[in-house]
Backbone as a ProteinNet text record, in pm:
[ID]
protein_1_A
[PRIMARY]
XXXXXXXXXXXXXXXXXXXXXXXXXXXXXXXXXXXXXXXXXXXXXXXXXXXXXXXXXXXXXXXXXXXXXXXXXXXXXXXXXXXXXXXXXXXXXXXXXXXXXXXXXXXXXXXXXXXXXXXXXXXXXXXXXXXXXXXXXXXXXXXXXXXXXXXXXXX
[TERTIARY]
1811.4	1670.5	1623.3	1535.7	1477.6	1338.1	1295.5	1168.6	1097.8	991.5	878.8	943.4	937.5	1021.1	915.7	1011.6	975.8	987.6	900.3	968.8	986.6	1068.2	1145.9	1079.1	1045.3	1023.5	876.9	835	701.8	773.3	832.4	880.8	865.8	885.7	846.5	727	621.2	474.4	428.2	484.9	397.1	481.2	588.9	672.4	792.1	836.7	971.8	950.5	982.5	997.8	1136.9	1214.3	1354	1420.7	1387.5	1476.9	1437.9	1321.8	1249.2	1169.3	1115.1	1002.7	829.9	742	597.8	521.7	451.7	347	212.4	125.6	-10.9	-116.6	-236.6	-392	-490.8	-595.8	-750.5	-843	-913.6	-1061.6	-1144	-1218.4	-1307.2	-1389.2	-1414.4	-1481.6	-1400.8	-1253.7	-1175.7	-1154.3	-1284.4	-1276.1	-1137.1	-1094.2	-1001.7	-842.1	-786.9	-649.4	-528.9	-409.2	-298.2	-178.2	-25.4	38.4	161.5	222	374.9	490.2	582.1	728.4	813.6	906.8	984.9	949.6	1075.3	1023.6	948.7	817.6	791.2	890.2	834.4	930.3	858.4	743.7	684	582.9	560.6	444.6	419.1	275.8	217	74.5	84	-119.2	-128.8	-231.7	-272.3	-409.1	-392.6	-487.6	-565.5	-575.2	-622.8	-808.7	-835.9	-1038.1	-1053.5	-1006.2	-1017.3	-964.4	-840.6	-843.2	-919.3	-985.9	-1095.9	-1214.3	-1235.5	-1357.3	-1383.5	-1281	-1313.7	-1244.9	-1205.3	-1199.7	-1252.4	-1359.8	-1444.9	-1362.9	-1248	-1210.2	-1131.4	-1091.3	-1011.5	-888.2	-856.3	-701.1	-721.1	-615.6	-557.3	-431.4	-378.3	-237.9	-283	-116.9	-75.2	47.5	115.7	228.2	223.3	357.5	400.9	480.8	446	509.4	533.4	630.4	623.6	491.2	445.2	323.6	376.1	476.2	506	541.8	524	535.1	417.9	306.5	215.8	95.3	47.3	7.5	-121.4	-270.8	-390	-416.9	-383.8	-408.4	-513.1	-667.2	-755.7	-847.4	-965.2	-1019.2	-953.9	-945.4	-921.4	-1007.6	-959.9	-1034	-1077.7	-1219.3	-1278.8	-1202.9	-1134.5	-1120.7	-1178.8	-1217.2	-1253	-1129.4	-1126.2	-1041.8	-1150	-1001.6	-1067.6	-1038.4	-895.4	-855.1	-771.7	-703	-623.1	-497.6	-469.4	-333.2	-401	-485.7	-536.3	-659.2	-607.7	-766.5	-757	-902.8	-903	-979.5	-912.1	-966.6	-1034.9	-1127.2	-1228.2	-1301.7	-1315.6	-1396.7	-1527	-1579.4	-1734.4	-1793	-1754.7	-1890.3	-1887.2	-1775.9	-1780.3	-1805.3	-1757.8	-1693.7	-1600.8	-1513.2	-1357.6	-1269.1	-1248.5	-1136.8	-1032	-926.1	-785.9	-688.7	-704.1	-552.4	-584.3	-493.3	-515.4	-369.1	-440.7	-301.2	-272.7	-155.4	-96.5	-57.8	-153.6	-73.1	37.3	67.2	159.7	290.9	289.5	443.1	433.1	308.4	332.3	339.1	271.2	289.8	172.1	190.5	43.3	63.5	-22.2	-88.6	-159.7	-101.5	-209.7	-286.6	-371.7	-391.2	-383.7	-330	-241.8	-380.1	-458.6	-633.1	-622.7	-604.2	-597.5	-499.5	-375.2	-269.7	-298	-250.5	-258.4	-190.1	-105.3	-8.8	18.3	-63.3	-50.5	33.2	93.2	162	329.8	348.3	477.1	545.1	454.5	488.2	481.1	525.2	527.2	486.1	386	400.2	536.7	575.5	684.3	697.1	565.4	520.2	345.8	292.3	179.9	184.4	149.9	102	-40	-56.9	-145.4	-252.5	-130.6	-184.4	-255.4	-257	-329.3	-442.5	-513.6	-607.8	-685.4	-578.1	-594.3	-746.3	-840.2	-959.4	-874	-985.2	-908.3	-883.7	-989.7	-978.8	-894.7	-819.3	-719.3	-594.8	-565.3	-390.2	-379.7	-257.9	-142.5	-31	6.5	201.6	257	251.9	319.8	493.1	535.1	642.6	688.9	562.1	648.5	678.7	749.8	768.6	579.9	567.8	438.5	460.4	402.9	418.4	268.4	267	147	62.6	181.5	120.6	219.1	293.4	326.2	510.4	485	668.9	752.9	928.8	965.2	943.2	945.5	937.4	1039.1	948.5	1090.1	1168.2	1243.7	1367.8	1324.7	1298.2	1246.4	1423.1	1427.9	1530.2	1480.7
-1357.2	-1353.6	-1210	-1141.4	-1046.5	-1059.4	-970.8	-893.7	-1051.2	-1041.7	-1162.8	-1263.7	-1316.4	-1360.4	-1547.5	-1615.5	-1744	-1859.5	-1961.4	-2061.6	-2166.2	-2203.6	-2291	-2466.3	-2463.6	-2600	-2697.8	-2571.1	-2589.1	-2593.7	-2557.5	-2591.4	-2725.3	-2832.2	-2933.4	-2954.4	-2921.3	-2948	-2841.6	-2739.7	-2637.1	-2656.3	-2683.3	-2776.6	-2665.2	-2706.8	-2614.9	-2643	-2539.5	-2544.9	-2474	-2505.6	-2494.9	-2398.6	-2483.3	-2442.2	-2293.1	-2312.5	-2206.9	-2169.9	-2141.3	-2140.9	-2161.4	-2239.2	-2199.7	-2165.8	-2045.7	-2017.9	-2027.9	-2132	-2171.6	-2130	-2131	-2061.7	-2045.6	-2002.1	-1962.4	-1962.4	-1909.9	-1865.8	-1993.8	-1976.6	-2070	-2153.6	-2146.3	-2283.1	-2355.4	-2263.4	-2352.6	-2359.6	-2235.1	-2198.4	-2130.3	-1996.2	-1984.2	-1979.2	-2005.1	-2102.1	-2010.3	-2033.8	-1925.1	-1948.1	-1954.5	-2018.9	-1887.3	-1837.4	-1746.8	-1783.7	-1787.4	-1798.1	-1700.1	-1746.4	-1695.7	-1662.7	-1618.4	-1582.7	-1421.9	-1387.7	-1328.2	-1155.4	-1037.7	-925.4	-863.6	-897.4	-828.3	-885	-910.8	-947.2	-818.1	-768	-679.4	-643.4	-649.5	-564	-440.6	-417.6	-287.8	-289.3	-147.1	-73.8	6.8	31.4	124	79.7	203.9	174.9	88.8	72.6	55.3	-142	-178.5	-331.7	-381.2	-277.2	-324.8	-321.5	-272.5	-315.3	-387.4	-421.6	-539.1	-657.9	-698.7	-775.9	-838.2	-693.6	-720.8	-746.1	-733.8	-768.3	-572.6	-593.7	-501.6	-458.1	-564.4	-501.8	-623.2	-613.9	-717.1	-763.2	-860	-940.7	-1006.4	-935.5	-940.2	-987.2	-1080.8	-1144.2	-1061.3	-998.1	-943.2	-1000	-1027.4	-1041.2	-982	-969.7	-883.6	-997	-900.9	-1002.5	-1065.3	-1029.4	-1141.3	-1290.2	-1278.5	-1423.1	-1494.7	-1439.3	-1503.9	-1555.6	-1658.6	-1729.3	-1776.7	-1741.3	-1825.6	-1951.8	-2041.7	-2207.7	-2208.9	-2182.7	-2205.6	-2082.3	-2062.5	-1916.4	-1821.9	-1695.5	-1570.1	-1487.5	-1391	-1370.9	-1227.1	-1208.3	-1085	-943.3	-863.9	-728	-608.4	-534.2	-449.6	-323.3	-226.3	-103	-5.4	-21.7	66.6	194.2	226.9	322.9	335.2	483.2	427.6	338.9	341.3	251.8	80.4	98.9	-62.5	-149	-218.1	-342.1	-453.3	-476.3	-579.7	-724.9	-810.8	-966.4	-973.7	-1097.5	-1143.4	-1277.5	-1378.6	-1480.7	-1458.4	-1442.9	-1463.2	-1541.1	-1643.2	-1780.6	-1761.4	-1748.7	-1744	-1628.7	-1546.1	-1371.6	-1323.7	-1443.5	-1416.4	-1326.9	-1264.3	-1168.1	-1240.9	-1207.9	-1345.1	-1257.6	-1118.1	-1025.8	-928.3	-834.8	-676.5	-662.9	-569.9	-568.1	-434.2	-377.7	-264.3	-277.6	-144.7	-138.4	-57.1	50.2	127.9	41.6	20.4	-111.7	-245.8	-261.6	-391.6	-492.2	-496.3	-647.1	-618.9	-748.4	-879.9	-898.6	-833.4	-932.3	-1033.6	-1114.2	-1226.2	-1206.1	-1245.2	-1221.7	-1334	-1336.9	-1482.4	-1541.6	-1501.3	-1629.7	-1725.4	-1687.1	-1733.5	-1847.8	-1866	-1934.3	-2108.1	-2167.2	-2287.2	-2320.9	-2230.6	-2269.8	-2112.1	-2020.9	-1930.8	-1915	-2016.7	-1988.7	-2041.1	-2029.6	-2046.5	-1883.8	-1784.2	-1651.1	-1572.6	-1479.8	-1394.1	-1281.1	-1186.2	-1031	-953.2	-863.7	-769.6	-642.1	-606.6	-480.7	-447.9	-282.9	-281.3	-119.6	-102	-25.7	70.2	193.6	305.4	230.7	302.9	321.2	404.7	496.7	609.6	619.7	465.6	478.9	305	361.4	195.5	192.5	102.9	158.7	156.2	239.1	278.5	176.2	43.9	-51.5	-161.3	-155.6	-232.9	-225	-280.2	-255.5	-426.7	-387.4	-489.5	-445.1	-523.1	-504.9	-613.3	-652.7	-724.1	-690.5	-518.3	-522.7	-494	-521.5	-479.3	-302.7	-307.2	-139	-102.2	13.9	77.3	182.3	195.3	312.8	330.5	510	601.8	562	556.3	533.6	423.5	367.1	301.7	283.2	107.7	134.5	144.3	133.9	173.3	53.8	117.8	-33	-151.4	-281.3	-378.3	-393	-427.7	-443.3	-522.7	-510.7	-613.1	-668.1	-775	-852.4	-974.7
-522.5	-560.2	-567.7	-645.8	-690.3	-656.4	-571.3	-525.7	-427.4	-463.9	-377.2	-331.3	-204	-114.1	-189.4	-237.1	-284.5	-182.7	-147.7	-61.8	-197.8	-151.4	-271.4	-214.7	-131.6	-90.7	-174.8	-213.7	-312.4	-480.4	-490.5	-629.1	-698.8	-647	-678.7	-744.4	-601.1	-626.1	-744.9	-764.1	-858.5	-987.7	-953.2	-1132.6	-1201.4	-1250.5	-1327.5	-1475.1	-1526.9	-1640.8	-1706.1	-1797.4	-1849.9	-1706.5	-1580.1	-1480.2	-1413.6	-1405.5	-1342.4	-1281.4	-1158.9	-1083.8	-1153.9	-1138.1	-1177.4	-1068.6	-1067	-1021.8	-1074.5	-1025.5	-1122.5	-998.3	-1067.9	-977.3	-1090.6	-996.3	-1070.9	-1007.9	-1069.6	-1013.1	-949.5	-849.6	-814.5	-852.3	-980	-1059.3	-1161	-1166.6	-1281	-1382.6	-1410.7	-1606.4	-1619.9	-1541.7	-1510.5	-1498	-1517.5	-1466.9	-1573.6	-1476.4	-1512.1	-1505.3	-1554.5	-1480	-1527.8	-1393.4	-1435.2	-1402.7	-1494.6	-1499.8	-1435.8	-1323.5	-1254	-1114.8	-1023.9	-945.4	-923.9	-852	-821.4	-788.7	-888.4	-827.5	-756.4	-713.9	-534.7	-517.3	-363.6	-306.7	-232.6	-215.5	-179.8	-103.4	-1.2	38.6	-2.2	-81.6	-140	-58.5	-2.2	72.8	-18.9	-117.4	-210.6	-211.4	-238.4	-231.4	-352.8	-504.3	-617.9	-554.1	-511.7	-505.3	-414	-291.5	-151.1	-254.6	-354.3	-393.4	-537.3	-607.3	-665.5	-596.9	-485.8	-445.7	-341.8	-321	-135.9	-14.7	4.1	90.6	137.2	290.1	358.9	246.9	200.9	152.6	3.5	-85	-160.4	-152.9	-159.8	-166.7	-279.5	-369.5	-504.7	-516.9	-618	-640.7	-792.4	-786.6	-933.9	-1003.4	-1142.5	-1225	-1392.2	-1453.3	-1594.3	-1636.1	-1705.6	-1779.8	-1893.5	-1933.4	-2078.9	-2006.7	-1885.8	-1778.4	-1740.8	-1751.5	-1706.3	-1822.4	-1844.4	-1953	-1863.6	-1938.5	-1919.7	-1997.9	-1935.3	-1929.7	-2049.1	-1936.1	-1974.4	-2036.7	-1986.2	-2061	-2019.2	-2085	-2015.7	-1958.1	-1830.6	-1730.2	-1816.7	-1753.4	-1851.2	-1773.3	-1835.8	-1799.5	-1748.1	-1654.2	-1595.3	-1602.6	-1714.7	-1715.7	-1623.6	-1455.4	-1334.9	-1338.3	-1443.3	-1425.4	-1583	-1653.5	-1698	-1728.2	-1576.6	-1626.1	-1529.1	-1540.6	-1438.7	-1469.1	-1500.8	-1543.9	-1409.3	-1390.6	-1299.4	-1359.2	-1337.5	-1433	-1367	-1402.3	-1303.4	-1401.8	-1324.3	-1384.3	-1459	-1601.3	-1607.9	-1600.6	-1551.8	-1489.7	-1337	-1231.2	-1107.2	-1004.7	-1076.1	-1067	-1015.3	-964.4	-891.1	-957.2	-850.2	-896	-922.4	-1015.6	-1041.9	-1059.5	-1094	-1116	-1172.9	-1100.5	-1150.4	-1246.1	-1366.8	-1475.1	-1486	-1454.5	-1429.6	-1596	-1670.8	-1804.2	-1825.1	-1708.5	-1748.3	-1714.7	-1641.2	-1588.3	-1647.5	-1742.3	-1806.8	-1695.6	-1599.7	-1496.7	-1418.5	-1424.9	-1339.3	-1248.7	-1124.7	-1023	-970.2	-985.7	-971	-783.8	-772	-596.9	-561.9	-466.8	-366.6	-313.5	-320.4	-286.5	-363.5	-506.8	-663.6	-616.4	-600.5	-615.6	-560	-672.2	-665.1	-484.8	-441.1	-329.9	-282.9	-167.9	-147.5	-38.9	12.4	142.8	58.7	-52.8	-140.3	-143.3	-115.2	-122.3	-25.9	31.7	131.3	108.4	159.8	182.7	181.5	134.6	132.4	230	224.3	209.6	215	270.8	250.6	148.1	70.5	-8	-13.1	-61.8	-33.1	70.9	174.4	329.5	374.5	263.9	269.5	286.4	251.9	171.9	278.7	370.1	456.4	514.7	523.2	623	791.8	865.1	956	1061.8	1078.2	1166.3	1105.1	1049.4	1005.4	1037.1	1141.5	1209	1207.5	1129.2	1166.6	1167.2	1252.7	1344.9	1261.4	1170.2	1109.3	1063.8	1073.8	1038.3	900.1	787	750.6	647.7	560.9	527.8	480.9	487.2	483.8	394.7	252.5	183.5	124	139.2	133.3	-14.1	-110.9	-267.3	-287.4	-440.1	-465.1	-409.3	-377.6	-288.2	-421.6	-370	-555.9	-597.6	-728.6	-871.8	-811.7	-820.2	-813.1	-982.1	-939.5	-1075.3	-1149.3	-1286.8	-1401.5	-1451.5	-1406.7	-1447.2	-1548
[MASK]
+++++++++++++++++++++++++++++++++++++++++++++++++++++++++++++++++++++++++++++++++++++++++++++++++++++++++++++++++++++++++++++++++++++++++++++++++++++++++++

């Protein structure tokens, strides 16, 4: 297996297609909805100020995938370009955040709130720690990098 640690026991419930993992989710009212092929090449908390604040929360947890993998069901989520190489989706009827799109690496985060089945995926890793707020400790273990950890492998 390659990058994002998959539990396979959910496969069933979230469905296969020509023999391949689905990951499905969406925004909180449902307009929403998304579904990516394969398994996951990283799960991630990003500490960065830019995902703590379109997502309101301390940190974000992100499931990566190449984006030519991930397909909107239903409407598409409106774009927010935060940076040049980063747009952040977001619902326009609800305002949920649903995934940040890395244009320079071509791949989608979906954020594991989103996920039809968020406990199907694991954390890897925490990412620009740099940038961690300061009352935020966890001993969780696992690797901790300042800016971005390396690229996972696009297989």
């Amino acid at each position: 297996m390659v990058g994002g640690k998959f539990n396979p026991t959910f496969v069933g419930e979230v469905g296969l297609m020509s023999g391949e993992e689905k990951t499905t989710g969406g925004c909180l009212c449902g307009a929403v909805r998304y579904e990516a092929i394969g398994i996951p090449m990283q799960v991630a908390h990003c500490h960065c100020e830019k995902c703590r604040r379109s997502t309101g929360a301390a940190f974000a947890t992100g499931v990566c995938f190449p984006v030519e993998t991930v397909t909107w069901t239903q409407e598409e989520p409106m774009p927010y370009k935060s940076s040049d190489s980063f747009a952040r989706l977001f619902c326009s009827h609800c305002g949920s955040s649903v995934a940040q799109h890395n244009l320079s690496t071509r791949t989608m985060w979906p954020l594991v709130g989103t996920l039809d089945h968020p406990e199907s995926v694991a954390p890897e890793c925490h990412m620009f720690t740099k940038e961690q707020i300061t009352w935020v400790k966890l001993n969780d273990g696992l690797p901790r990098h300042q800016t971005f950890p390396p690229r996972p492998a696009m297989e």
